[in-house]
N, C-alpha and C positions, 0 to 999 in steps of 0.2 A: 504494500500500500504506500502511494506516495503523496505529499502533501504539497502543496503551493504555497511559495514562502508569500507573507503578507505584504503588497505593497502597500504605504500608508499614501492617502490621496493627498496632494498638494493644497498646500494651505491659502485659503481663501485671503487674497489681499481684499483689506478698508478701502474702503472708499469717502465721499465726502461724509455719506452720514455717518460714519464710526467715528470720523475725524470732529465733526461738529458736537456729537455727542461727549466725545473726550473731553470739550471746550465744557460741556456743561458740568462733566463729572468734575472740572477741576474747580468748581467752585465753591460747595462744600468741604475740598480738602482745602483749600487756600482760609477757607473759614474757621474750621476747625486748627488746623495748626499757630492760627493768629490768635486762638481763644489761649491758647496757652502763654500769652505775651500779652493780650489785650489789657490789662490790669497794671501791668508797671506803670504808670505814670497817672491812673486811675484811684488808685488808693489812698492819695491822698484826702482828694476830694469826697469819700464817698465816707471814709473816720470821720471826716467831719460833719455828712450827714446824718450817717447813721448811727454815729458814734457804738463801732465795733469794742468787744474787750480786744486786748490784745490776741487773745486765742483764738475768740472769732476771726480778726483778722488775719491769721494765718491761714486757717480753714477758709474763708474766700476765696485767698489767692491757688492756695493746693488743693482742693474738694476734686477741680475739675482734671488734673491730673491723675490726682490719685482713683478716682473712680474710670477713668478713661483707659489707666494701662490694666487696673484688674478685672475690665469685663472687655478686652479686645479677642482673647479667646473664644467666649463665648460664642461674642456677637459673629465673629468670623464664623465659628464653627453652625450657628442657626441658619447666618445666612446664605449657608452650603446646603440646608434643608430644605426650606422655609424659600429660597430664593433671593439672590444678592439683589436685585431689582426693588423685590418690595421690601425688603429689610434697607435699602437707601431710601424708599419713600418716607418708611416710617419714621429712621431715625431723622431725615429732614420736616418731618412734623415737629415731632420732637423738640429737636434743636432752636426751629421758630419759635414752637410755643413756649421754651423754656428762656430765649432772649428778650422775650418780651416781657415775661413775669419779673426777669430779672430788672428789665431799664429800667422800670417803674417799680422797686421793690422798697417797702417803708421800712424794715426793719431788717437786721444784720442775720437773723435765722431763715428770713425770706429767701435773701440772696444767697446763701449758701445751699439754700434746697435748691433753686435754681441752677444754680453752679454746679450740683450733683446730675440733674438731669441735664444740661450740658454735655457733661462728662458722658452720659448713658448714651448721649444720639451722637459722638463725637467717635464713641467706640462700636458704631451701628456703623455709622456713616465711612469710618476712616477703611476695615479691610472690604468695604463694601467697595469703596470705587477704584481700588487695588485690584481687587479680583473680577471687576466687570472689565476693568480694559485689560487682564490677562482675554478672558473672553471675545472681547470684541475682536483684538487684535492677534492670530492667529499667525500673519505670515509673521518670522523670526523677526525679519529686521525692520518690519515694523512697531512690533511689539517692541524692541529695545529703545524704538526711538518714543512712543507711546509713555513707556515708562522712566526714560531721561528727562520727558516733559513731567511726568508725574514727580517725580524725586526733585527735580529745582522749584518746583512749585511749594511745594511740601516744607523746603528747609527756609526760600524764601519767605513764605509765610511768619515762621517766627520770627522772622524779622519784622516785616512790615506791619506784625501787630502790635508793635511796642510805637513806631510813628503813628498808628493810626490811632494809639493812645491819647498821644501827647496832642496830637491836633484836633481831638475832637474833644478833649477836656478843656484845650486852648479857648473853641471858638462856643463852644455847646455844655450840655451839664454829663456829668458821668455817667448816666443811665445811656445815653448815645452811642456808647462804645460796642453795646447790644442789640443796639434798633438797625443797625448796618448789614445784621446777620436776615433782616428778615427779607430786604428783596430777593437777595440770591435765593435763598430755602423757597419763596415762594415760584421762581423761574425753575428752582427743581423739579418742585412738586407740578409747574404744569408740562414743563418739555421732557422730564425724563418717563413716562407713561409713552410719549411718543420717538423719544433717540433710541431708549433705550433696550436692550434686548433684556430678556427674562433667560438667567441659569442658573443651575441648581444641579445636585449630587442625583443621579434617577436612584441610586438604590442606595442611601445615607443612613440605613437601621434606625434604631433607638435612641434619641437623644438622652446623653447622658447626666441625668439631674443632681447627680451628687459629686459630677465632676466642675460643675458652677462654682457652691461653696470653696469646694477643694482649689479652684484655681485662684479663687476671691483672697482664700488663705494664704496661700502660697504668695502670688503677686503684692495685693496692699504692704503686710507687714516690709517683706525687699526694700519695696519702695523708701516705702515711708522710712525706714531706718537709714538708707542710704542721704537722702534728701536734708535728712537732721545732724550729720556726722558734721558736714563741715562748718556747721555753726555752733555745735554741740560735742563735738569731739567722739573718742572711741567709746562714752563712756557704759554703764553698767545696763541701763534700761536700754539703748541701741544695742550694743551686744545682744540683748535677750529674746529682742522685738527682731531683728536678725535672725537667731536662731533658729526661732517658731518659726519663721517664714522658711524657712529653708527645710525644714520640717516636715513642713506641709507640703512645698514641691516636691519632698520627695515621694511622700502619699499620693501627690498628683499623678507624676511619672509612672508610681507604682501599677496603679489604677489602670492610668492609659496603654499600658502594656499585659494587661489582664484582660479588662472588659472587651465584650463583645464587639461594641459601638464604641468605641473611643470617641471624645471630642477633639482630642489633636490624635491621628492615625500615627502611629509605629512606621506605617509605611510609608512616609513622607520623608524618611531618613534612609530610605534605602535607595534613594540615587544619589548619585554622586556628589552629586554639587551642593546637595543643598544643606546638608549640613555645617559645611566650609562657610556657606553662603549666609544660612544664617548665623554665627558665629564671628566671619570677619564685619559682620554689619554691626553686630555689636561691640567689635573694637572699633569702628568708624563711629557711632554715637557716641562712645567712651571719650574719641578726641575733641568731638565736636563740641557736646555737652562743659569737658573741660575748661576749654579753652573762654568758654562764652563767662564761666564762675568771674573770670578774671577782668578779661575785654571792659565788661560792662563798668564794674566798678572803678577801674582805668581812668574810661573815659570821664566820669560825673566825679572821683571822689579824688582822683590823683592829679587830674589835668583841670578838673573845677568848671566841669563843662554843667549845663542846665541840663534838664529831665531832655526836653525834647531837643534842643542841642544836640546830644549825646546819642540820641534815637536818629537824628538823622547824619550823623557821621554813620553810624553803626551801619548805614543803610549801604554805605560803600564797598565795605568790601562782600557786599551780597552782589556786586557787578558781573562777578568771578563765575558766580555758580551758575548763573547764566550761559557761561560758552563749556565749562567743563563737561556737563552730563553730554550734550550733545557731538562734542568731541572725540570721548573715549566710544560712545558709540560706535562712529564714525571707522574709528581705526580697529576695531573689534569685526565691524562689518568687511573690513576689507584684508582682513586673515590675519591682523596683530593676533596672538597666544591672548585671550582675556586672562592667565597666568600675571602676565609684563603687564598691562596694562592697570589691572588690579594694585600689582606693588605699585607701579609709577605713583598712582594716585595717594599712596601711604605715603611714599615718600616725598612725596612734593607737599603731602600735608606736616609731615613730620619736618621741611625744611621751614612751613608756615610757626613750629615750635622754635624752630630756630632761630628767626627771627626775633618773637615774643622776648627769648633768654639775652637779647642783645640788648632788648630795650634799657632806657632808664627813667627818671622819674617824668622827663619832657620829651617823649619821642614819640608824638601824633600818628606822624605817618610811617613809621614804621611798626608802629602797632595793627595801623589800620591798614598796611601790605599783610603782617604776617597772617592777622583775619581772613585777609582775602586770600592769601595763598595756600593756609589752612581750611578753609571753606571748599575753595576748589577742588584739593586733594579728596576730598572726605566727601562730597558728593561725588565729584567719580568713580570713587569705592563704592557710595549708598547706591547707583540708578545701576553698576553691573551686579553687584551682588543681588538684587533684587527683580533682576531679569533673568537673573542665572536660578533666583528659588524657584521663582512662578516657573520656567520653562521646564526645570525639573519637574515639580510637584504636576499629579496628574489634575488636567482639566477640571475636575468634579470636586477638586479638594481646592479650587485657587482661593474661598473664603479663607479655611483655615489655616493655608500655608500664607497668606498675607498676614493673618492677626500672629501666626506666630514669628514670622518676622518684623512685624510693628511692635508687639512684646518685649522683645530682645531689643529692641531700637532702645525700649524704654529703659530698658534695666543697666543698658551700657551709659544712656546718659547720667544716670543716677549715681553708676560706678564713679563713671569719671568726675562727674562732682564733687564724690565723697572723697575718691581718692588722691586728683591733685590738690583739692581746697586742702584736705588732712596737711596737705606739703605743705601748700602757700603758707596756711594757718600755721605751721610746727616753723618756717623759717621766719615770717614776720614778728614770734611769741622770740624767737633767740635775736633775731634783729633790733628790737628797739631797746630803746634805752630801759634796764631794770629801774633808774628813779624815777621812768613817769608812773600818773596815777594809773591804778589799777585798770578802771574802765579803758584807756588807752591800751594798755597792753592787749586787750582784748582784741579787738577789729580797729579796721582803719576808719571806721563811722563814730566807734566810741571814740578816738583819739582827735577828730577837728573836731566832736562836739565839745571837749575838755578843752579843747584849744583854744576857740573861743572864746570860754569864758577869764582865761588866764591873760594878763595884760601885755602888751606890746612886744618884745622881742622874744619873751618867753610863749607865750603863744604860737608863735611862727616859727620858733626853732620845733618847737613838739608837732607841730603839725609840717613840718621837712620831713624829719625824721621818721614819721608815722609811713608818709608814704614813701620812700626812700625804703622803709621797710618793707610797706606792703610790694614797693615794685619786686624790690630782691625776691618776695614769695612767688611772682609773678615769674620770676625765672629762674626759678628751681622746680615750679610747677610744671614749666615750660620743658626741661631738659627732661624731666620725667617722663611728661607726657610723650618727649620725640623718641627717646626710647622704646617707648610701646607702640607707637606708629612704625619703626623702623622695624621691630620684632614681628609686624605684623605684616609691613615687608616682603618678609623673608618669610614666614608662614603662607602667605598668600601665592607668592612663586613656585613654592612647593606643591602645595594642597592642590592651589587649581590648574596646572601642568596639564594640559591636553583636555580639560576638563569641558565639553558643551554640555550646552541646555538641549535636552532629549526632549520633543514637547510629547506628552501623553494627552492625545487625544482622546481615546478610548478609554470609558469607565470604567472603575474596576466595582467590586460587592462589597459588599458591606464590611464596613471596620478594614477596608483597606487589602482584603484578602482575595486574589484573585478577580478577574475579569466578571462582568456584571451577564448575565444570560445573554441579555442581548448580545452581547460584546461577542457572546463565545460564538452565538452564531454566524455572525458576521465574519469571525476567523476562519469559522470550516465552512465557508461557502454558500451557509444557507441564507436566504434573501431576506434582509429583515431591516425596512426603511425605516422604521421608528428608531432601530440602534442607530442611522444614521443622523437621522436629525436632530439625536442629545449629540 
């Protein structure tokens, strides 16, 4: 008996609707990524509305992070079930309805309910329009260019929500910062019904209900302990809120490699790529994330730049990310090893470290090269490795192979906060002067508010010295940080050596094991159009 090896049929090029549709998916990511920054330059005015405690005010500003990276699992994994299409519709209800309760919210427990459901349609929305343009776009090098567009979008966004802060607290009241979010959501809600294609897992089992909690556990605590290290140090309650969390991932993992139905599939790690893939994306968030701890405070607290000042220098070297995704693309499409092209991009961001470690207490623009040449590197890394998961990962799983690569996004930035701030913080604590007062030793915010109040030469000398310190932390952070982008390098040249995106078309059954019926018919010849047209 002989068999016929499978041709797979050539992949369906986009056309102008997939491309116009893309136009629309990027507007909820551009939304949602700016919600993450939309507040910096917001907080002040809305203390003095609503007059937050202090811990409210924290819970404001993090609600919508923290509840964003611990239900991107989920959301991914539902809307593998459920349908990535209407799990985008919903969460862009969602997200309207929740910006609005928020602009107009009287009291501080309002807004952070708000800011929770934010979070909820932000983590609906984000591997939803990830995995509809795995979907839409098919042929390879369209998809790369599909998801190059998707990844500068993404990272410019946190930028441009911190200016869109500052200028609309400038001209308007803070509740504004919210109302911005609702034409888009509303242009969703009526063109994506018609851009958009409807896809989904055909044979996705049993959704798994106790793997929700389980990831809830696992994620928040991570997070959240990472986020407080570098303002809060190693100390005994992070330690333990750490631990749990890690805990529980591993209850999670445990789980996922048991049950039936998993909500992240075992078999998502068995191509090649995609583990590497998810993995160096989390060393590219780790730099990213870092680097941004430092940048910011740079500009406003070292160099004495104003809130929106500071928001629109920052916007410079987001110039970068702009030509890089489309770039590395470029030279991957025309036979560069995505191996070389991957390190390049490490190391071009690990030379943006190098930069940073040169600066000193007045070096504007070389701070705001080494952003931008670190930005560059680090999106190059983030649009291949992220065309390299989805191509990997089969068709019917592109929900949950994007939330689990958004995940990791999350937990490297988190890393990398903790970790280079732990440096900054440990050289800035050995840099300043032991006779200043306490609160100065502290951060470099405690030391000009002390500065201030101390009279004429004495003043000015503590407040040199502060940032003179904090710069030094800046570049010990920095040389750390190029370390691990170099490391990463070299791991990357290794790891993805010969390495493509295999795209799976064809479903497979449930919990990721084996081909779906349909599917197997279609291998042995027998006629079966519905397998074709999942």
């Amino acid at each position: 008996m002989t068999t016929n090896p499978v041709i797979p049929a050539p992949a369906r090029r986009a056309g102008r609707r997939e491309w116009t549709a893309l136009g629309v998916l990027m507007l909820p990511l551009l939304l949602v990524s700016m919600d993450v920054s939309v507040l910096y330059f917001a907080i002040p005015a809305i203390s003095t509305d609503l007059e937050p405690s202090g811990t409210q005010q924290l819970w404001i500003f993090d609600i919508y992070a923290f509840v964003l990276a611990g239900l991107l699992m989920t959301m991914g994994s539902l809307g593998d079930r459920i349908g990535r299409r209407r799990m985008l519709l919903i969460g862009a209800a969602a997200f309207g309805a929740a910006s609005l309760v928020a602009a107009y919210a009287n009291s501080a427990e309002t807004l952070i309910a708000a800011r929770a459901v934010l979070g909820i349609g932000g983590a609906t929305l984000m591997p939803s329009t990830m995995a509809l343009t795995r979907t839409m776009f098919t042929d390879p090098g369209q998809r790369a260019t599909a998801i190059a567009i998707w990844s500068g979008v993404m990272t410019g966004g946190v930028a441009l929500g911190s200016v869109l802060s500052g200028v609309m607290v400038e001209f308007f009241w803070w509740g504004s910062v919210f109302l911005v979010n609702l034409p888009a959501m509303a242009l969703l809600l009526l063109l994506g019904p018609v851009l958009l294609p409807e896809s989904k897992d055909p044979a996705p089992g049993r959704f798994d209900l106790l793997g929700v909690p389980l990831s809830l556990a696992a994620v928040l605590p991570v997070v959240y302990g990472l986020k407080e290290i570098p303002s809060e140090g190693w100390n005994v309650r992070n330690v333990v809120v750490l631990t749990v969390g890690l805990l529980f991932a591993a209850l999670f993992v445990h789980r996922q490699r048991t049950v039936p139905s998993p909500m992240i599939s075992p078999a998502l790690f068995r191509g090649r790529g995609f583990t590497p893939a998810v993995a160096l994306n989390l060393l590219a968030a780790f730099g990213m994330m870092g680097s941004a701890y430092f940048t910011t405070q740079y500009l406003q607290s070292v160099l004495g730049k104003s809130a929106l000042e500071a928001a629109l220098w920052g916007l410079l070297p987001s110039v970068l990310v702009g030509v890089a995704a489309p770039v590395a693309t470029r030279l991957v499409r025309r036979g560069v090893d995505r191996a070389y092209v991957v390190a390049a991009g490490f190391t071009t961001a690990a030379s943006g470290y190098g930069l940073l470690a040169a600066a000193g207490p007045d070096s504007l623009w070389l701070v705001l090269a080494g952003a931008g040449v670190l930005a560059a590197g680090i999106v190059t890394v983030m649009s291949q490795m992220t065309d390299l998961a989805l191509g990997t990962a089969p068709v019917e799983r592109a929900g949950s192979a994007s939330s689990l690569l958004e995940t990791g996004q999350e937990f490297g930035g988190a890393l990398g906060m903790a970790a280079l701030g732990s440096i900054g913080t440990a050289v800035y604590h050995h840099e300043i002067p032991a006779s200043a007062p306490a609160p100065a030793r502290e951060t470099l915010g405690g030391a000009l508010a002390v500065a201030e109040q101390l009279p004429g030469a004495a003043g000015e000398s503590l407040a040199a010295a502060a940032r003179a310190a904090f710069t030094a932390g800046m570049q010990g952070a920095a040389v750390a940080g190029a370390v691990v982008l170099v490391t990463a390098a070299v791991l990357a040249a290794a790891a993805l050596r010969g390495v493509r995106a295999r795209d799976h078309e064809a479903p497979t059954g449930p919990g990721g094991k084996g081909p779906a019926p349909a599917t197997r018919a279609r291998t042995t010849g027998v006629d079966a159009p519905s397998a074709a047209r999942n």
